[in-house]
C-alpha positions in Angstrom: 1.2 9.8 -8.9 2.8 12.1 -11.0 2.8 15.3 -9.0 3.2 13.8 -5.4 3.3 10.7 -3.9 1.7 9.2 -0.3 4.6 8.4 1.3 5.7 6.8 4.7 9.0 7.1 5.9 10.2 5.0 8.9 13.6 6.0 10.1 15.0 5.5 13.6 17.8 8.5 13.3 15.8 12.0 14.8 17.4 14.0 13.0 17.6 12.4 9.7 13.9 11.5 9.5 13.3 15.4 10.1 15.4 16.6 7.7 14.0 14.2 5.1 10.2 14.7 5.6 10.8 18.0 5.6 12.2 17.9 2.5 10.2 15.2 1.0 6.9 17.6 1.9 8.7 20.8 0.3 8.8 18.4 -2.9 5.2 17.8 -3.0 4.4 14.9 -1.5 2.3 14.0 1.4 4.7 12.5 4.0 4.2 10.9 7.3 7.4 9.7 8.9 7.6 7.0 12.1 10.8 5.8 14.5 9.7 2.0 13.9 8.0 -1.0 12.4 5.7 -1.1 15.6 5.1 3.0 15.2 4.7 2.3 11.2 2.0 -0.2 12.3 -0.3 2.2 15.0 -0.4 4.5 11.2 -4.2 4.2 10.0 -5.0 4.2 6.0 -1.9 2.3 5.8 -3.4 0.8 2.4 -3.5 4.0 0.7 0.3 4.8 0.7 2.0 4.6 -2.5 5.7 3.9 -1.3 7.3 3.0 1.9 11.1 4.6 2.8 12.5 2.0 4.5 16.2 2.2 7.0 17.0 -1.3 7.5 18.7 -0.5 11.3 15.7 -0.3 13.4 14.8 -0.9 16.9 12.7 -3.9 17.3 11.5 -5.6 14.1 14.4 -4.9 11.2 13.7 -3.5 8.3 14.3 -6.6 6.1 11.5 -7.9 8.1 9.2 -5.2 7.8 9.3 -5.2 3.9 8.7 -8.7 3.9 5.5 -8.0 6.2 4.7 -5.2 3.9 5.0 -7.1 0.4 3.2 -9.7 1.8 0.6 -7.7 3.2 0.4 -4.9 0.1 1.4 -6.2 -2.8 1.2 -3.1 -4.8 3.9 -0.7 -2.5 6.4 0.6 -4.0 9.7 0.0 -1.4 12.7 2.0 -1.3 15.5 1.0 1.1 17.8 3.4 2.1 20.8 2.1 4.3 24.6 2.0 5.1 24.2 -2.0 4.2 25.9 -1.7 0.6 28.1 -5.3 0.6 26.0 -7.1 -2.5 24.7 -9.7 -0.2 23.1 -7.1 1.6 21.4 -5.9 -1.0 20.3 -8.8 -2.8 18.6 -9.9 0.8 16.9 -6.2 0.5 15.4 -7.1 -3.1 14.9 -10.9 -1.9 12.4 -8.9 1.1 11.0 -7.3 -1.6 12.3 -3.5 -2.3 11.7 -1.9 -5.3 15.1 0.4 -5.3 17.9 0.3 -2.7 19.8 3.6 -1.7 23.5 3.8 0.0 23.4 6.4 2.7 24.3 9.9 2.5 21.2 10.0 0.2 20.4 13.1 -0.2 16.4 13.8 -0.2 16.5 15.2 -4.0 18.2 11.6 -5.1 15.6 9.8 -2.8 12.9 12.1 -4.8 14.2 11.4 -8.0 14.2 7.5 -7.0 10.6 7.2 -5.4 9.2 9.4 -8.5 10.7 7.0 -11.0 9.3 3.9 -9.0 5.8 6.1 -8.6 5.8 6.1 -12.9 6.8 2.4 -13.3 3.5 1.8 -10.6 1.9 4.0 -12.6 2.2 2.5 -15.7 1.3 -0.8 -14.4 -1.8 0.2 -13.2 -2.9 2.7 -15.8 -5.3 0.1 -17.5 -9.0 2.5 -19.0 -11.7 1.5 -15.8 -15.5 2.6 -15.9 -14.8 2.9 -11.5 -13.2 5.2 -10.1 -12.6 5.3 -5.6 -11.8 8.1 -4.0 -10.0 6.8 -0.9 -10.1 9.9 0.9 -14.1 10.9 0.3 -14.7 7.2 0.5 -16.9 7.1 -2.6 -17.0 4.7 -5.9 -17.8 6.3 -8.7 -19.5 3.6 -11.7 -21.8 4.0 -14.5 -24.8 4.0 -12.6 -23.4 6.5 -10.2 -22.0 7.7 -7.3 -21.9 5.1 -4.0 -20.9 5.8 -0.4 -18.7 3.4 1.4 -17.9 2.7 4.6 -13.7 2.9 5.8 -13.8 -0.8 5.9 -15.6 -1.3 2.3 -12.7 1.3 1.2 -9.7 -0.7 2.9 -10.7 -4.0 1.4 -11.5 -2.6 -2.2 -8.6 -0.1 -2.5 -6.5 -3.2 -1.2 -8.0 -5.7 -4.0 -7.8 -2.9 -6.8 -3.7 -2.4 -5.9 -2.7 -5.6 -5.5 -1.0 -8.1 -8.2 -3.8 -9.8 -9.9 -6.1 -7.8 -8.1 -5.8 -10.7 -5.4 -5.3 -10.6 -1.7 -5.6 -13.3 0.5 -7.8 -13.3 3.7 -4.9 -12.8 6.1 -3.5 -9.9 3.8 -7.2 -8.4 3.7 -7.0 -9.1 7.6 -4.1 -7.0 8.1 -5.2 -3.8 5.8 -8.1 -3.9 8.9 -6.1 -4.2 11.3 -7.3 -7.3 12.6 -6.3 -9.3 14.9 -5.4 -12.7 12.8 -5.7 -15.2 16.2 -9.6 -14.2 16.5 -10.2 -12.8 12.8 -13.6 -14.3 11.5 -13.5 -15.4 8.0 -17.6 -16.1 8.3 -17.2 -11.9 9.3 -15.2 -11.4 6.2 -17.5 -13.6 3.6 -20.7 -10.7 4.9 -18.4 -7.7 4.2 -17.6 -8.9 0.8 -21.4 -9.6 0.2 -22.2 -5.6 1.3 -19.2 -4.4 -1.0 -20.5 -6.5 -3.8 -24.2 -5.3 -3.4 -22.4 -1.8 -3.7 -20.3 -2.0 -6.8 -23.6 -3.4 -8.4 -25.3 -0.1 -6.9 -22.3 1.8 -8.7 -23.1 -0.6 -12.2 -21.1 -3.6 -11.9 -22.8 -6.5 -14.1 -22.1 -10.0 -13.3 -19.0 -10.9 -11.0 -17.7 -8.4 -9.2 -15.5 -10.4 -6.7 -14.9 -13.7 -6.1 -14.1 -15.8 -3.7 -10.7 -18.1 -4.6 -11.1 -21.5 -2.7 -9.3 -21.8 0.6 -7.5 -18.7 -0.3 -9.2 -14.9 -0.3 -10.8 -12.9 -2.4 -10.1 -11.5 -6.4 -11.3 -8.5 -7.6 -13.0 -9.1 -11.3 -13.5 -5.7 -12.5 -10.9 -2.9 -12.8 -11.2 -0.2 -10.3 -8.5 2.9 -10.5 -7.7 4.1 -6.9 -7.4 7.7 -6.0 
């Protein structure tokens, strides 16, 4: 994370959300921006983005309630807010949704880059624990101690998604979501197989023992440590 970060911007204002991607991408990192919760939501490899720029005024779903949705959903993500809301109520109901930072607007894009690159270290440093696996998101690959293993996007989702989040623990509607799943017709039986393939593949990659197990009436926790690229 230290030279640039996956970001997703969602900002309603046209001319704003230009100007700040644009800048944002001259900074180094790799940007995609979006008018809305429901446009952030038609985004795939959602899972893979390291921190969300959030404007709280949006059309539609607010975005208090989309960083609820996304805390919920990716419990790793960095959050920043950037907004015009500064009373303190308002921003202790931003950090109650779950940001990370809160910016007043102006912001300028070099104090938003200053803010999401500080974030990016503290995320950093949580997750910076020595691991024997390594997955590359993008060349969907594990790399273990027995070797190199292909994975499918869905093997990827779900493990990049357990590896990020606290405790290494998602919960089958959270793993439901990073699919993009419909929850109203999402088949936990469906769910239990894919887990069963991704295990048989981080034991191809050298896992010994547990590799992911199942918490009762609840989801799935990851058992080994696996650093996400």
């Amino acid at each position: 994370m230290a030279s640039g970060l996956n970001i997703v911007l969602v900002e309603d204002h046209d001319a704003l959300r230009e100007v700040t991607l644009t800048a944002l991408r001259a900074l180094g990192h790799d940007v995609v921006a979006v008018d809305s919760a429901e446009g952030l939501d038609e985004l795939p490899g959602i899972e893979f983005v390291d921190v969300a720029i959030l404007d709280l005024h949006l059309p539609g779903e607010d975005g208090i309630s989309l960083a609820r949705r996304l805390r919920a959903a990716l419990p790793g993500l960095g959050i920043v807010m950037v907004t015009a809301r500064v009373s303190a109520d308002e921003r202790i109901e931003g950090f109650a949704s779950g940001a990370d930072i809160y910016l007043a607007k102006p912001s300028t894009p070099q104090e938003i880059d200053a803010a999401i690159r500080a974030l990016g270290r503290r995320l950093q440093e949580r997750e910076a624990v020595p691991s024997a696996y390594r997955l590359d998101v993008k060349a969907l690959v594990l790399k273990g101690p027995a070797g190199t293993v292909a994975l499918s996007a869905t093997d990827c989702a779900i493990l990049s998604g357990l590896a990020r989040a606290r405790g290494r623990r998602l919960e089958s509607w959270q793993i439901a979501e990073l699919l993009g799943r419909d929850l109203d017709t999402f088949s936990k039986a469906a769910l239990e197989v894919q887990i069963l393939r991704l295990r048989k593949k981080l034991v191809q990659a050298g896992a010994e023992g547990t590799s992911i197990t199942a918490v009762r009436g609840t989801g799935y926790q990851l058992c080994i440590t696996v650093a996400a690229e």
